[in-house]
C-alpha positions in Angstrom: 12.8 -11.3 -64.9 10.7 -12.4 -61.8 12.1 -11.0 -58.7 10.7 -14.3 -56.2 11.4 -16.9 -58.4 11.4 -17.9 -62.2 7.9 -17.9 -63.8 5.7 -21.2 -64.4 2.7 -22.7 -66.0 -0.2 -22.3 -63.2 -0.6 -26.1 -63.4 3.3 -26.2 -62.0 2.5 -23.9 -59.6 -0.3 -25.9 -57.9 1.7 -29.3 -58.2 5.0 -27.6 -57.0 3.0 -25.5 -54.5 0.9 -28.1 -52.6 4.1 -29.8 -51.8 5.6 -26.4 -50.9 2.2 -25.7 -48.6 2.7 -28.9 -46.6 6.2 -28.9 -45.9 5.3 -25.7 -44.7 3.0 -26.7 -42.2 5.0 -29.8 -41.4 7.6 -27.8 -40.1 6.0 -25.4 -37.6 4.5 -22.7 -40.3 7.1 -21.3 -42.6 4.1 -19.5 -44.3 1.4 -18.0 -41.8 -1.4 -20.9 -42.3 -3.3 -20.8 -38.6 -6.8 -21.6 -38.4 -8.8 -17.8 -39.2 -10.6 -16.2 -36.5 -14.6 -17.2 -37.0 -16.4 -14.5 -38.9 -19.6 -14.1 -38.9 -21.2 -14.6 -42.3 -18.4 -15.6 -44.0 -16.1 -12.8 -45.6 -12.4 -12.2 -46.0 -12.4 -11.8 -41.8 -8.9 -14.0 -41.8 -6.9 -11.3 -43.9 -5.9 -8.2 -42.8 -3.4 -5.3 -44.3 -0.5 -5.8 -42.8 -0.1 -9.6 -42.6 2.5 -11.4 -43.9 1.7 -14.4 -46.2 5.1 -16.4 -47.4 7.3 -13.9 -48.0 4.6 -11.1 -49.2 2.7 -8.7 -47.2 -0.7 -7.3 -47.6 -0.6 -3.9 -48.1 -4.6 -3.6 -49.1 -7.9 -5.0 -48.4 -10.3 -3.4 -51.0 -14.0 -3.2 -51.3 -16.1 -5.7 -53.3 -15.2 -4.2 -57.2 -17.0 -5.8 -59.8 -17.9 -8.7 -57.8 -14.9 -9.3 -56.5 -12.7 -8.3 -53.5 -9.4 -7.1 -54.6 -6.4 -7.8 -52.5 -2.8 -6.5 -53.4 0.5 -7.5 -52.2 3.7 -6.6 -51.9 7.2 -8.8 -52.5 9.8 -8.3 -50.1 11.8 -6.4 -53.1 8.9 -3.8 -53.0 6.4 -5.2 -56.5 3.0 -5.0 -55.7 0.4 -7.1 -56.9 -3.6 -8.0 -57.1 -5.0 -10.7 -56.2 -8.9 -11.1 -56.9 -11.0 -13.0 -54.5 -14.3 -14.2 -56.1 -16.4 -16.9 -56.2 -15.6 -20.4 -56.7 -16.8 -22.0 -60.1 -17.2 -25.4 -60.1 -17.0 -25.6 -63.8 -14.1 -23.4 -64.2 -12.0 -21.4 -64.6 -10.0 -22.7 -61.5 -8.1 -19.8 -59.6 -4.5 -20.1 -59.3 -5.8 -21.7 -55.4 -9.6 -22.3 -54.7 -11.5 -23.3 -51.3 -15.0 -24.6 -51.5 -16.4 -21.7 -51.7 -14.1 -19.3 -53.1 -11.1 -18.8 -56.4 -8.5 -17.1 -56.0 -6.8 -15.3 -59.2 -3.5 -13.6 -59.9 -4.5 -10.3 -61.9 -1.8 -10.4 -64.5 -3.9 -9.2 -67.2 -3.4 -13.0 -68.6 -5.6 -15.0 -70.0 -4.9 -18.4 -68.2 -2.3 -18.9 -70.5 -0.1 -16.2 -69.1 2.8 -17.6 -66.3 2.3 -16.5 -62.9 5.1 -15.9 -60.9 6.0 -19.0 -58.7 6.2 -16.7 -55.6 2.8 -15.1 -56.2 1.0 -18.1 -56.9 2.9 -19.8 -53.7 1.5 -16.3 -51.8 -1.6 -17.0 -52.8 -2.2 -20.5 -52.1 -1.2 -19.8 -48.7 -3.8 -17.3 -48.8 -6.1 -19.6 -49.9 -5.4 -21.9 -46.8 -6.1 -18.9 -44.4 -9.4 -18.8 -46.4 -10.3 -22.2 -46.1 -14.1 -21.4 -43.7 -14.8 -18.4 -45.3 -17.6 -18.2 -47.5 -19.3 -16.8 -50.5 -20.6 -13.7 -50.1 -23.5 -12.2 -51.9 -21.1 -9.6 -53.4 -18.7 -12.3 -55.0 -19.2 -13.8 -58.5 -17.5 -15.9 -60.1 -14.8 -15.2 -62.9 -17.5 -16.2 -65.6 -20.3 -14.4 -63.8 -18.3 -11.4 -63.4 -17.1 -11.4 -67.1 -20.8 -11.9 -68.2 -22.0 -8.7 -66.5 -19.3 -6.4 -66.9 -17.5 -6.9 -70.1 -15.8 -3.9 -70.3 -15.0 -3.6 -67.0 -11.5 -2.5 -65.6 -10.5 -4.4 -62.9 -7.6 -3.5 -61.5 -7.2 -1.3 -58.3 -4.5 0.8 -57.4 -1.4 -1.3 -56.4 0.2 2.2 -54.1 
């Protein structure tokens, strides 16, 4: 059993989410959504270990891994989690939340079929919104680019 919440189709998420986002910001920032600090080039310069994002906290910033920068959470009941940063696809596969430039996926070994927790996925569409200027980076692929070059790949990082 989930420990933030009940788990639900990605396409609930994003529809229950949104409304979850806004109300958020409506009522002076229940979820830490202020503007991020310019970086220059683009980059993940908003997020930093240590921040809190609804009610999960970063607890790692990794490197660019297999085109991809993998960032991994932590629930308030101590589960930790990755989230993988790549580029956005305009064709698809959508990321659980997506800027302009960039999708951002839940890695729950799934194959888009897979539920993602509603607490992650509200986590992560709140990171999303922190991301909202930053761009792609020359390191970042997108989910198909990424599965075309390395097929075999293992992509998870170490969630401790």
């Amino acid at each position: 059993m989930s420990e933030s919440g009940p788990s639900t189709t990605r396409r609930q998420v994003l529809k229950g989410g949104a409304v979850a986002v806004a109300v958020a910001v409506a009522s002076g920032g229940l979820l830490s959504l202020e503007a991020p600090p310019t970086a220059g080039g683009g980059g993940l310069g908003p997020l930093a270990v240590g921040d809190v994002i609804g009610d999960m906290t970063i607890v790692a910033v990794h490197p660019p891994h297999y085109g991809a920068v993998p960032i991994v959470m932590r629930t308030r009941a101590g589960t930790a989690f990755q989230v993988d940063v790549l580029a956005r696809d305009p064709q698809g596969p959508a990321g659980v939340a997506d800027t302009a430039e960039l999708s951002l996926f839940v890695a729950n070994r799934g194959d888009g079929a897979t539920a993602t927790d509603e607490g992650q996925g509200l986590a992560v569409m709140a990171m999303a919104a922190r991301l909202h200027d930053a761009g792609r980076t020359p390191e970042l692929l997108t989910l198909r680019e990424r599965t075309a070059q390395f097929p075999g790949g293992s992509y998870g990082v170490p969630l401790t």
